[in-house]
Every structure is written in structure tokens, then in C-alpha cells.
DSSP file (Angstrom, degrees, kcal/mol; ACC not computed):
  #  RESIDUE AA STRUCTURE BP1 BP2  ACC     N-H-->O    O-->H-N    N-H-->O    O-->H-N    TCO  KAPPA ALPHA  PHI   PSI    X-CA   Y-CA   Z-CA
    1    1 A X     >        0   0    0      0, 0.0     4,-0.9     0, 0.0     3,-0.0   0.000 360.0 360.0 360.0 -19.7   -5.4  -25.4    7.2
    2    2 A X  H  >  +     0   0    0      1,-0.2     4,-2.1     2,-0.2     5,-0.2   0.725 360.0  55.1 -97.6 -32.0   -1.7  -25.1    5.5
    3    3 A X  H  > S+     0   0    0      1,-0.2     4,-1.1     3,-0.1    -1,-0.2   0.841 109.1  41.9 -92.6   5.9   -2.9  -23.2    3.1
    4    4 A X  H  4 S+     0   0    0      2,-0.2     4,-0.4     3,-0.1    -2,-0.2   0.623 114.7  53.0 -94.7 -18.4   -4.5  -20.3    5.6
    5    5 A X  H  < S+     0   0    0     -4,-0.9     5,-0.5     2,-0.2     4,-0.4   0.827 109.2  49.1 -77.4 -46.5   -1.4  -20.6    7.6
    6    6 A X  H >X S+     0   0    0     -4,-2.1     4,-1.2     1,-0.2     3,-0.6   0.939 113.4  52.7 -55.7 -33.5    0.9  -19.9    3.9
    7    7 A X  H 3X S+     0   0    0     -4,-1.1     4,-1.3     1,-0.3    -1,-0.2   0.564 113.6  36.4 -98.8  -0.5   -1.5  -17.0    3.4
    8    8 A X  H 34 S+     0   0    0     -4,-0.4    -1,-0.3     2,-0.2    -2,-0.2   0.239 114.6  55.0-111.4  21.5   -1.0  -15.3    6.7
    9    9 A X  H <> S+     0   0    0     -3,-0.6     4,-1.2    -4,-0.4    -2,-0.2   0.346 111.9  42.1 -86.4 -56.3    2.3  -16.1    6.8
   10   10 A X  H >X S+     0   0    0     -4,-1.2     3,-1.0    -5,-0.5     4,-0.6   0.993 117.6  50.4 -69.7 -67.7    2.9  -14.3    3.3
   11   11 A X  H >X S+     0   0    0     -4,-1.3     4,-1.3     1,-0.2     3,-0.9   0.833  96.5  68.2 -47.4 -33.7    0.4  -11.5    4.7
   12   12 A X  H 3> S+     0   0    0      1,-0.3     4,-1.1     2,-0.2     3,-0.3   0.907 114.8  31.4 -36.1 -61.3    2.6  -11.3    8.0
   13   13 A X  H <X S+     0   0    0     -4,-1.2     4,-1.1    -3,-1.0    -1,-0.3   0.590 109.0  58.2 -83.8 -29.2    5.3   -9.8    5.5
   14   14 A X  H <X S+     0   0    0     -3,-0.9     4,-0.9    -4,-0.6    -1,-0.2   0.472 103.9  61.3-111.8  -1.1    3.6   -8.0    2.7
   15   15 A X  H >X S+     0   0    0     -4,-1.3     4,-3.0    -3,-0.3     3,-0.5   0.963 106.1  45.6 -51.4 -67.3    1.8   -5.5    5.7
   16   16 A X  H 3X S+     0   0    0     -4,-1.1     4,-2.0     1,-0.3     5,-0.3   0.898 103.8  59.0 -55.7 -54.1    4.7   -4.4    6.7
   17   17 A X  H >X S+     0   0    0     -4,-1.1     3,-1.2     2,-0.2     4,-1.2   0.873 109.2  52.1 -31.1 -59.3    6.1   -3.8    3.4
   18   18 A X  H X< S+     0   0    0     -4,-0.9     3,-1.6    -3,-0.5    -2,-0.2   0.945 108.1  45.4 -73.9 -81.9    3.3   -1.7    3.0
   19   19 A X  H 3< S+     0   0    0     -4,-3.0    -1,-0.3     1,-0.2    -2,-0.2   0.536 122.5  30.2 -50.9 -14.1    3.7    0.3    6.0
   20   20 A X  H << S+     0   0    0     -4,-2.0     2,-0.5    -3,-1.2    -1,-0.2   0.380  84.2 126.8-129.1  12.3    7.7    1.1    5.8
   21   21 A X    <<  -     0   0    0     -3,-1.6     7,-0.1    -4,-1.2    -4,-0.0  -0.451  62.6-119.5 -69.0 134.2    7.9    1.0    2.4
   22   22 A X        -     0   0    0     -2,-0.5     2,-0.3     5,-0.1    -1,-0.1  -0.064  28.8-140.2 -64.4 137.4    9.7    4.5    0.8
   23   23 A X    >>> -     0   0    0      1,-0.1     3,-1.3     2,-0.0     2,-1.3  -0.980  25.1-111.5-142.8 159.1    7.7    6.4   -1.5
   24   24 A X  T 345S+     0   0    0      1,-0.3    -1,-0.1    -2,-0.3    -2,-0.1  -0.218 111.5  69.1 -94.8  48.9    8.5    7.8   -4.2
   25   25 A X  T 345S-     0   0    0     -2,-1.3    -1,-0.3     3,-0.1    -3,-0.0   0.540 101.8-126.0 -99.4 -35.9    8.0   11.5   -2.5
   26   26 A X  T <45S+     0   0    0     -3,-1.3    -2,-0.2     2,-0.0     3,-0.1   0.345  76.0 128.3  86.3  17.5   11.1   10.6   -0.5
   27   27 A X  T  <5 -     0   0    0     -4,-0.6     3,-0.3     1,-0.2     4,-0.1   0.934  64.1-144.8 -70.0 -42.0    9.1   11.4    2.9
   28   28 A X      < -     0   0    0     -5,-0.9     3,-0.4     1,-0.2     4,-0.2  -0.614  31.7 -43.3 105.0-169.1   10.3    7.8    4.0
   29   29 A X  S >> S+     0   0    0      1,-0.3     3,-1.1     2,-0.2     4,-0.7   0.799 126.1  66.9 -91.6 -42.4    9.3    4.7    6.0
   30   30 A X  T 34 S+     0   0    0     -3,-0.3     4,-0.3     1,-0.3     3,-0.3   0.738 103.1  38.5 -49.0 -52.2    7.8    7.5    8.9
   31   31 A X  T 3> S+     0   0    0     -3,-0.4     4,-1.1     1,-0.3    -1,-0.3   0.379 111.8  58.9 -83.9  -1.0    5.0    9.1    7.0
   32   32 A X  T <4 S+     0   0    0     -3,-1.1    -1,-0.3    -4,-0.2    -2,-0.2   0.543 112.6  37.6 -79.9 -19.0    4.0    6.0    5.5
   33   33 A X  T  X S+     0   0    0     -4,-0.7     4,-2.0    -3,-0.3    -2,-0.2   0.674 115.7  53.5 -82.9 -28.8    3.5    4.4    8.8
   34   34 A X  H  > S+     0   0    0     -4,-0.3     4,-0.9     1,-0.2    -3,-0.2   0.967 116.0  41.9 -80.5 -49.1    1.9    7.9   10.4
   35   35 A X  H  X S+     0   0    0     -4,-1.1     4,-1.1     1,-0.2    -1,-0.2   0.594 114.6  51.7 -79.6  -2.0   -0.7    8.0    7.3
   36   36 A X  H  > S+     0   0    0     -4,-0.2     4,-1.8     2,-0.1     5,-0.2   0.913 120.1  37.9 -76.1 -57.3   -1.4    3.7    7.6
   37   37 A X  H  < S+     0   0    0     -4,-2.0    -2,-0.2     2,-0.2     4,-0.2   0.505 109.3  53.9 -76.8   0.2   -2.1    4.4   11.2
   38   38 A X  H >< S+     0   0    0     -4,-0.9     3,-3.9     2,-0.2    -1,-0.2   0.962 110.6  58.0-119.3 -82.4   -4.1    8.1   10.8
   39   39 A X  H 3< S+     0   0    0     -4,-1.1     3,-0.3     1,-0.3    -2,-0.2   0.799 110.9  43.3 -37.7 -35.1   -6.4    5.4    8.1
   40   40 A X  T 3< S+     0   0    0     -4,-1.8     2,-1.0     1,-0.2    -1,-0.3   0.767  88.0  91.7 -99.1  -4.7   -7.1    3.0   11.4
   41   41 A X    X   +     0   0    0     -3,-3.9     3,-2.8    -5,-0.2    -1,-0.2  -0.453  49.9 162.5-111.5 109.5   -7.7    5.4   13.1
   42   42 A X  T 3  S+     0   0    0     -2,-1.0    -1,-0.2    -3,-0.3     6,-0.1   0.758  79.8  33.2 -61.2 -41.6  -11.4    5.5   12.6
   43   43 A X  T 3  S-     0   0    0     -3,-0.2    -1,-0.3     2,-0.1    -2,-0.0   0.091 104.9-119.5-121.1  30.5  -12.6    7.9   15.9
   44   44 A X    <   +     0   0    0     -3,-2.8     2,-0.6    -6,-0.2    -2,-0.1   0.633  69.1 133.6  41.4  34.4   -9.2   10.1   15.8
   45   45 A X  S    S-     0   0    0      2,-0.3     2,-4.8    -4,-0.0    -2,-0.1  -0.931  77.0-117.1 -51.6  78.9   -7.7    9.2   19.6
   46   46 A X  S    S+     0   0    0     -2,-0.6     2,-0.2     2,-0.1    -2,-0.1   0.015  83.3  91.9 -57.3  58.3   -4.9    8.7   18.3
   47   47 A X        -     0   0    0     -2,-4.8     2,-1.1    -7,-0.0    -2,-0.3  -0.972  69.7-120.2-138.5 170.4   -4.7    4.7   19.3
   48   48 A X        -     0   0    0     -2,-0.2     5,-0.2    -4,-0.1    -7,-0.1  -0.697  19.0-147.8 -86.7  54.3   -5.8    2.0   17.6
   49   49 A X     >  -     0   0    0     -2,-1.1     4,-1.9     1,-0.2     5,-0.2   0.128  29.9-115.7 -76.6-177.4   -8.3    0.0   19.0
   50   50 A X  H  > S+     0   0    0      2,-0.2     4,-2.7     3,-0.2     5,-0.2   0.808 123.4  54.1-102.0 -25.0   -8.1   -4.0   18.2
   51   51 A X  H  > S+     0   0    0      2,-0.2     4,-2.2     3,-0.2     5,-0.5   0.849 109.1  50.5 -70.2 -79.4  -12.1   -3.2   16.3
   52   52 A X  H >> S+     0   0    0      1,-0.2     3,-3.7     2,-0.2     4,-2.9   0.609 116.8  42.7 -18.8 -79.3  -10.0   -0.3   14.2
   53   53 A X  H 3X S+     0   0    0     -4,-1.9     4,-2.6     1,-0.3     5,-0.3   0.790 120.1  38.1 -37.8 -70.7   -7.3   -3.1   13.4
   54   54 A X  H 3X S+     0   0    0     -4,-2.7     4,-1.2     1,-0.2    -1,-0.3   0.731 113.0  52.7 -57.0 -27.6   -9.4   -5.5   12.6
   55   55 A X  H <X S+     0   0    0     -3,-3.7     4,-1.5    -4,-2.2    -1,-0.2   0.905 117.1  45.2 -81.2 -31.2  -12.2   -3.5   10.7
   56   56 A X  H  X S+     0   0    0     -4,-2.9     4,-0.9    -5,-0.5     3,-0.3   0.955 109.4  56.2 -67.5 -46.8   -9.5   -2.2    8.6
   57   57 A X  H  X S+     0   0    0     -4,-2.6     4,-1.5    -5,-0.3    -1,-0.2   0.701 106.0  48.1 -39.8 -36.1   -7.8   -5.5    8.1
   58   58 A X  H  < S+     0   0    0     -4,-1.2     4,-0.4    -5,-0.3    -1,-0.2   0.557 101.4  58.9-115.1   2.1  -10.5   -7.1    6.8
   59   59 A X  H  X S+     0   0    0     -4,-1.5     4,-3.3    -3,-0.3    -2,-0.2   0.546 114.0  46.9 -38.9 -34.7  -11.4   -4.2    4.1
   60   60 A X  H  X S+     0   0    0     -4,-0.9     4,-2.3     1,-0.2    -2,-0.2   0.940 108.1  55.3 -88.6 -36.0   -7.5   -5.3    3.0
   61   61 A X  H  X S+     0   0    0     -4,-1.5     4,-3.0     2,-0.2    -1,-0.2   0.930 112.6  40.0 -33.4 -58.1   -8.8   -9.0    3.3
   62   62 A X  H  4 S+     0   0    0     -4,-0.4    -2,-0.2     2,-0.2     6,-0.2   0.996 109.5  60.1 -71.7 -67.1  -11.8   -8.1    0.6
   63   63 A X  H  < S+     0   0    0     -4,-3.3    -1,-0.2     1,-0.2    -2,-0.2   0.680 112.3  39.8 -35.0 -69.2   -9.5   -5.9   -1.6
   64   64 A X  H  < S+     0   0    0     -4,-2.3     2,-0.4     1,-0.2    -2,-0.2   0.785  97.3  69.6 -67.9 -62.9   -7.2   -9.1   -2.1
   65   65 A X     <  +     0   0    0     -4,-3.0    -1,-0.2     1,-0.2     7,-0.1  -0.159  65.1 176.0 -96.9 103.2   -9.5  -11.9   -2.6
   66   66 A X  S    S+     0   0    0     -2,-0.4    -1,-0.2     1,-0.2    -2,-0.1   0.791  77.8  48.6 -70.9 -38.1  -10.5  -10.4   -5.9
   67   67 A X  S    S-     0   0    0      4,-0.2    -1,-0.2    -3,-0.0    -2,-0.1   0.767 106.4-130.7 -93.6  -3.5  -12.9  -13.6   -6.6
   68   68 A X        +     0   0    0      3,-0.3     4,-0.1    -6,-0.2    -2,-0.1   0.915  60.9 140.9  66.9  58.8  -14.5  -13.3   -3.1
   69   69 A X  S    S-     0   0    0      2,-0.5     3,-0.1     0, 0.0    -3,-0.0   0.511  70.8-106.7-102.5 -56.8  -14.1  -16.5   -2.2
   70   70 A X  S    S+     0   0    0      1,-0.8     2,-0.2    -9,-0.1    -5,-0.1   0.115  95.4  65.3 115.2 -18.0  -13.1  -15.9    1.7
   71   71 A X  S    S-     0   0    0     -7,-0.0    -1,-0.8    -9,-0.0    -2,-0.5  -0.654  75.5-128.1-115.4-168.8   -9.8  -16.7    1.0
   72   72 A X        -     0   0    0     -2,-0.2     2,-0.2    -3,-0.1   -65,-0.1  -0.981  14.7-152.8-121.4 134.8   -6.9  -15.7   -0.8
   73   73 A X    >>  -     0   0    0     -2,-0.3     3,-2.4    -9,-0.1     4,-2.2  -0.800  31.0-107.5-116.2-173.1   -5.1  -17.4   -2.8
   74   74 A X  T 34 S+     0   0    0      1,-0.3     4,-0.1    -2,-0.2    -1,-0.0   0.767 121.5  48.2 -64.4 -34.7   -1.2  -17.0   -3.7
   75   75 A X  T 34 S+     0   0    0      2,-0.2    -1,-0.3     1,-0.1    -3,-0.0   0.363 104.5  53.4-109.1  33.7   -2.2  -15.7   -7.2
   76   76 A X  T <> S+     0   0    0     -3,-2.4     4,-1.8     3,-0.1     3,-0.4   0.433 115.0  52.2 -87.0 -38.8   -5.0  -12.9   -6.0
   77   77 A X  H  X S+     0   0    0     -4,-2.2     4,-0.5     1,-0.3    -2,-0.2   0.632 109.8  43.3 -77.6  -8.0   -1.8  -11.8   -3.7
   78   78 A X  H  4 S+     0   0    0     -5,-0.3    -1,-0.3     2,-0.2     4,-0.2   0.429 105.3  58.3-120.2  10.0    0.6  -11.5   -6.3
   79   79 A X  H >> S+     0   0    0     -3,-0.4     4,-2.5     2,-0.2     3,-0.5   0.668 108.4  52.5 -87.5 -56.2   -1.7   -9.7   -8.8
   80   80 A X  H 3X S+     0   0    0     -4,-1.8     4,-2.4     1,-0.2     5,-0.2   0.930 110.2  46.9 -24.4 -56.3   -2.0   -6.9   -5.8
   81   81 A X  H 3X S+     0   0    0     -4,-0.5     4,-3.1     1,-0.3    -1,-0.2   0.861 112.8  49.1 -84.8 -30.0    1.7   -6.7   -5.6
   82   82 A X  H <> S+     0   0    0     -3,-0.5     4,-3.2     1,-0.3    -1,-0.3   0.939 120.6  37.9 -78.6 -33.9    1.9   -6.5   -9.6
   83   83 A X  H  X S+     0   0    0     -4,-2.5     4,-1.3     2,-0.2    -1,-0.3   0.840 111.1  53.0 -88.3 -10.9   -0.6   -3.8   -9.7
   84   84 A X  H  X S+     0   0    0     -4,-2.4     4,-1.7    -5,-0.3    -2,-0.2   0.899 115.7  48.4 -67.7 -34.6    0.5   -2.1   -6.6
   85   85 A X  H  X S+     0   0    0     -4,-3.1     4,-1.6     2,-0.2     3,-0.2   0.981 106.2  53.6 -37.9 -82.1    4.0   -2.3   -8.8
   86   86 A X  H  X S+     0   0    0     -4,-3.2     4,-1.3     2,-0.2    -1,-0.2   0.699 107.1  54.8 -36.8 -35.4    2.3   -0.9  -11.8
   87   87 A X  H  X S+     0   0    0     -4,-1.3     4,-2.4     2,-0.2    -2,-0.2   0.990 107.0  48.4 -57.7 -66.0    1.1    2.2   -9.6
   88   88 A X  H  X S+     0   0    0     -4,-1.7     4,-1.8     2,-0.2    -2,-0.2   0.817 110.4  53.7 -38.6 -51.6    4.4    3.0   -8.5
   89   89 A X  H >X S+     0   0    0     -4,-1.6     4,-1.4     2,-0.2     3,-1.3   0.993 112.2  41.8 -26.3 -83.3    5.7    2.9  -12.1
   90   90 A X  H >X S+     0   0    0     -4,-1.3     4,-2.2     1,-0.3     3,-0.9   0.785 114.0  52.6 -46.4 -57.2    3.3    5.1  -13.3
   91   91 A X  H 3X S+     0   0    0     -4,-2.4     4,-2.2     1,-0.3     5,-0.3   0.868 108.6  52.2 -38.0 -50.6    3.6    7.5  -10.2
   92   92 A X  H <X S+     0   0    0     -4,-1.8     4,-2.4    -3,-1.3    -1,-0.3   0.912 110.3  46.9 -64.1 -41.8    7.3    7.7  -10.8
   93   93 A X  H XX S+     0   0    0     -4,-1.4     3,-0.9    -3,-0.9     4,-0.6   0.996 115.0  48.5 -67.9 -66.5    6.9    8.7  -14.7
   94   94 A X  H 3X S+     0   0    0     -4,-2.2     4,-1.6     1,-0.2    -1,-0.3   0.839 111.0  42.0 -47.5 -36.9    4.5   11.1  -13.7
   95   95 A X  H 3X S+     0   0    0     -4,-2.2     4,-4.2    -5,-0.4    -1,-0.2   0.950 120.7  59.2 -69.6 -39.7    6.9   12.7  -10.6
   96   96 A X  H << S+     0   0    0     -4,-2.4    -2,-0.2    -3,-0.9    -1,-0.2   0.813 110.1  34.2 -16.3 -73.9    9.5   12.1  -14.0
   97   97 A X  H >X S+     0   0    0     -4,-0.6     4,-3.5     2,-0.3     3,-3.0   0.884 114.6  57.5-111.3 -61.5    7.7   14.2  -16.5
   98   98 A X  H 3X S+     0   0    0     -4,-1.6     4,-2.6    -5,-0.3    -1,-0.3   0.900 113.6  41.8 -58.6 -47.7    6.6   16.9  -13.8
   99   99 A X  H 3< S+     0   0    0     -4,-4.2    -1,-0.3     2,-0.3    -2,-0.3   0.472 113.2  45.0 -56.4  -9.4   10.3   17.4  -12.9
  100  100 A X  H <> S+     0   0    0     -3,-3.0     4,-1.6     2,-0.2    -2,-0.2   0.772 116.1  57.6-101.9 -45.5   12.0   17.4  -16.4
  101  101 A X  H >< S+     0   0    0     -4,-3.5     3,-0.6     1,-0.2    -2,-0.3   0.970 114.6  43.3 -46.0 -62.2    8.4   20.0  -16.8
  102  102 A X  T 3< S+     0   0    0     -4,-2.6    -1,-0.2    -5,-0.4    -2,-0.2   0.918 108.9  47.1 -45.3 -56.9   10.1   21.8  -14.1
  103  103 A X  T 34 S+     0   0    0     -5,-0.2     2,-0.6    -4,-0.1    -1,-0.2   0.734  86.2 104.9 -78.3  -9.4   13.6   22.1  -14.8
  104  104 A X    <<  -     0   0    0     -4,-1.6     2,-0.3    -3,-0.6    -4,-0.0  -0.609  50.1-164.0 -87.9 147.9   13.2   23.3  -18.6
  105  105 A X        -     0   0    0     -2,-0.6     2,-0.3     2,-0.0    -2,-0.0  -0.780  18.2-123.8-124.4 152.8   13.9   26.6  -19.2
  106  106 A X        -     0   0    0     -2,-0.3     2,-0.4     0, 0.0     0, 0.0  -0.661  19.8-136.2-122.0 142.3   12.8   28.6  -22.5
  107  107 A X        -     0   0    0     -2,-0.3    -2,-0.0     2,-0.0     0, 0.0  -0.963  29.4-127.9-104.0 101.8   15.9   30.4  -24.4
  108  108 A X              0   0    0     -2,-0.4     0, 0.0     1,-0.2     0, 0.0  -0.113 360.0 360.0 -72.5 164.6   14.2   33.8  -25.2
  109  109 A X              0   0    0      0, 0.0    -1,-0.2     0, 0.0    -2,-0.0   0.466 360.0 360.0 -56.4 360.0   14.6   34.9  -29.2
């Protein structure tokens, strides 16, 4: 029971990260929130009904418990965060590359 309480306690916090975190577009904590909630909402009303939440919640459930198990434990949640990490890296070199691709200018002969 203490350890399903630690791991919704630790999910309580890493949602929300999710949802107001900046990305690295610079559109901000608003359009990350608009496009979480746009993804729950399954039949376009735009509300959220407690089946949306929940059927969507517990797709994010299955992603983390990688051995499918029924729980999660502390290191299935921190292997998300290291590859959700590792995404962001890579996105940022790529926005990088495409903007230094952008800014160079050719010197004619």
C-alpha cells in the first residue's frame, strides 16, 4: 500500500510537469496544456469527461510499467523521464542544426 501511495504521489508531480512544461518551440506552458487536453479529448466537446481522463491515464499507466506488471516501480518511472530527457536532447540538436542550416549564408565567387 506505501509503495502505490509513493507512486502516485511521484505521478501527482511528473503529470503536471508534462503538461506545463516549455518546449523547445518556445510556444510555452499554454499550448502544451491546449494539445494534452485536445489528446483527452476523445469525442471533441471540448470537456473532458472523467472516462476521457481516465482512459487516457491509464494508456500513460501501460506506457510506464514497461514490464507490465500493474504497477510501476520507481525505476520504470525514471527510465521514462531519462528517455523523455534523451528526446528533448535530440529535438534541441535537431532545432540546433536546422537554425545554424538557416542562418548560413554562401559568399558568391
Amino acid at each position: 500500500m506505501k509503495k502505490i501511495l509513493t507512486i502516485l504521489s511521484v505521478l501527482t508531480f511528473v503529470i503536471p510537469m508534462f503538461l506545463f512544461a516549455q518546449n523547445n518551440d518556445g510556444k510555452g506552458k499554454k499550448l502544451m496544456a491546449a494539445d494534452h487536453f485536445k489528446k483527452m479529448d476523445t469525442d471533441n466537446d471540448k470537456k473532458v469527461s472523467k472516462e476521457e481522463w481516465q482512459k487516457f491515464h491509464d494508456g500513460f499507466f501501460l506506457e510506464l510499467d514497461k514490464d507490465g506488471d500493474g504497477s510501476i516501480s520507481f525505476d520504470e518511472l525514471k527510465g521514462k523521464q531519462m528517455e523523455n530527457r534523451d528526446k528533448m536532447k535530440e529535438k534541441a540538436k535537431e532545432n540546433q542544426k536546422q537554425g545554424k542550416k538557416k542562418n548560413q549564408t554562401t559568399i558568391p565567387e
